[in-house]
Structure formats: C-alpha cells, structure tokens
C-alpha positions as CSV (number, residue, x, y, z in Angstrom):
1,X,0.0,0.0,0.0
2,X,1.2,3.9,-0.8
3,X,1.4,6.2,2.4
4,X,-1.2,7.6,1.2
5,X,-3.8,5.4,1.1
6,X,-3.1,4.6,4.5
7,X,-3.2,8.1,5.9
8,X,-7.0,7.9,3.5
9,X,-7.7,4.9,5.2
10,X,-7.6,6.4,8.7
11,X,-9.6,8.9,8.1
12,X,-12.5,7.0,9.5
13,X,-10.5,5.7,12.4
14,X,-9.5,10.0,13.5
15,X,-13.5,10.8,13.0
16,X,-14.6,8.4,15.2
17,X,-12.0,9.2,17.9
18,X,-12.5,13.4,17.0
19,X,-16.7,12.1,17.6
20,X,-16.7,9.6,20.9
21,X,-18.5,10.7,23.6
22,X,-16.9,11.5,26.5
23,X,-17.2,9.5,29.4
24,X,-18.5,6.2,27.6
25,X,-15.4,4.5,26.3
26,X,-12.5,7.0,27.2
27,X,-9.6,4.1,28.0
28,X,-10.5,2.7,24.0
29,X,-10.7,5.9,22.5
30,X,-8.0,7.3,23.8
31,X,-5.8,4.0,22.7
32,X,-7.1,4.7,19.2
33,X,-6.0,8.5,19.6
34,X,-2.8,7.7,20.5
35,X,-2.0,4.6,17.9
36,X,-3.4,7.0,15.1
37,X,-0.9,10.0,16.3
38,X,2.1,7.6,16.3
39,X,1.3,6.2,13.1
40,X,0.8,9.2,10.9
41,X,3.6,10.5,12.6
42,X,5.6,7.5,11.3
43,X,3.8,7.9,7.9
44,X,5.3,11.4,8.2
45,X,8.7,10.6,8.6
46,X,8.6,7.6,5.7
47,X,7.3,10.3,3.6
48,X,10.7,12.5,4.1
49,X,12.9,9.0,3.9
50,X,11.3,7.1,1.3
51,X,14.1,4.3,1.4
52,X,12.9,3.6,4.9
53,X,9.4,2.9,3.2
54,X,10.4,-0.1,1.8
55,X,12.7,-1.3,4.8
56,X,9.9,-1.1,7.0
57,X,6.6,-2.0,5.0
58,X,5.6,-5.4,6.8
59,X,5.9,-3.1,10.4
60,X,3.9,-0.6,8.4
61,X,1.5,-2.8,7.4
62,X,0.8,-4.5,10.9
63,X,0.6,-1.5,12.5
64,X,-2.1,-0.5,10.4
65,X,-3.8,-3.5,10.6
66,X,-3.8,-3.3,14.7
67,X,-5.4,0.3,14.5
68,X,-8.2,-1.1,11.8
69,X,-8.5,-4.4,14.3
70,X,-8.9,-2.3,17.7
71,X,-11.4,0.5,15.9
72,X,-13.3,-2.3,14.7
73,X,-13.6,-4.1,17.9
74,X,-14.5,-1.1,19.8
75,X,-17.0,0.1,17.2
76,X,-18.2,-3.5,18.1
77,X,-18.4,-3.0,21.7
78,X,-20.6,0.4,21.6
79,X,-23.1,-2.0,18.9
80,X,-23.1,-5.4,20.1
81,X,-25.3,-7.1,22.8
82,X,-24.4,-6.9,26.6
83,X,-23.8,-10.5,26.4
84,X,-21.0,-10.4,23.6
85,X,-19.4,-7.3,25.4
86,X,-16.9,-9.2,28.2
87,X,-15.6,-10.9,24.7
88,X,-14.9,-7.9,23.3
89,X,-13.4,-6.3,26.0
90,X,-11.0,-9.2,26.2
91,X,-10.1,-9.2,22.3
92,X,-9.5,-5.3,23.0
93,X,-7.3,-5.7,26.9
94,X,-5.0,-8.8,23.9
95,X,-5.2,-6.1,21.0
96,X,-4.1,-3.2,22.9
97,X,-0.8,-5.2,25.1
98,X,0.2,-7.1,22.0
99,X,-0.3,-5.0,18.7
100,X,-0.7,-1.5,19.9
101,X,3.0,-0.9,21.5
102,X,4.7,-2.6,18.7
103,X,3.4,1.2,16.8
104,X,5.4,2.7,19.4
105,X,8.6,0.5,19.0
106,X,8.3,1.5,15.3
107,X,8.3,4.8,16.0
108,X,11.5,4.8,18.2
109,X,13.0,3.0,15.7
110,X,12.8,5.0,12.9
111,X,13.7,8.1,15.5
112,X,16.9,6.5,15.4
C-alpha cells in the first residue's frame, strides 16, 4: 500500500475518535488516539525518507492493521449485545498489550 492510502484509510478511524462521547469509552478511544498520532507521525517521517518505506513496510503494514482491528472491535463493543461485550473487552485488553506498542517501538526505531 502507498502512504497515502493509509493516511486515506484512517480517516475514518481519526472521525470516530474526533466524535466519541466523552465518558463512555475513554480508555478505547483514547488507545485509538494515541495509535493514530504515532502512526501518521511515522507515515510522516517515511514520507521525508522514502528508502525507509520499503525497509519497514511489513511493520507498516501490521501497524495499520492493529489500528483497523482495535477501531473495529471497539465500534463493536458500543453495537453489540451486553452479552458479547466481556468478549470484546477481552479481544480489546490482547489487542491493545500485544499490537498496539509494537506502533510505538516503530516509531522509536525510525527516530533512530
């Protein structure tokens, strides 16, 4: 995928987090808020090295698909059924300790 199609592609993911209501499901959105900053600031700096682009697409490519999988899920937990929601909650708590800080260990790496 081109940068830009990702930064395109996240669009959705910044309106929903720029339209949550406070109070409801601050923890998720504000995981979202932060993955979303970090990655577009990482799309920022690929854009000035575009060498780096290629050395780092499958990280790239991950991170974006954490951010699509944890705006999904919680999208899920404000629709679904009480019943489905400790699931969901779970597949969020795994999401956001696995996936979500490997977008920060990108970022530090291609600081340095």
């Amino acid at each position: 995928m081109d940068l830009r199609s990702y930064v395109r592609e996240n669009q959705k993911v910044v309106e929903f987090v720029s339209q949550a209501t406070p109070g409801v499901i601050d923890r998720y959105v504000g995981t979202l808020d932060h993955a979303t900053a970090r990655f577009n600031t990482i799309l920022l700096r690929l854009s000035e090295h575009p060498l780096k682009t290629y050395e780092h697409a499958k990280e790239i490519d991950e991170s974006y698909q954490a951010i699509q999988t944890f705006y999904e899920d919680t999208k899920r937990y404000l629709t679904w059924p009480y019943v489905f929601k400790p699931i969901i909650v779970l597949k969020l708590h795994w999401t956001g300790k696995t996936a979500i800080p490997k977008i920060k260990r990108l970022l530090q790496k291609i600081d340095n």
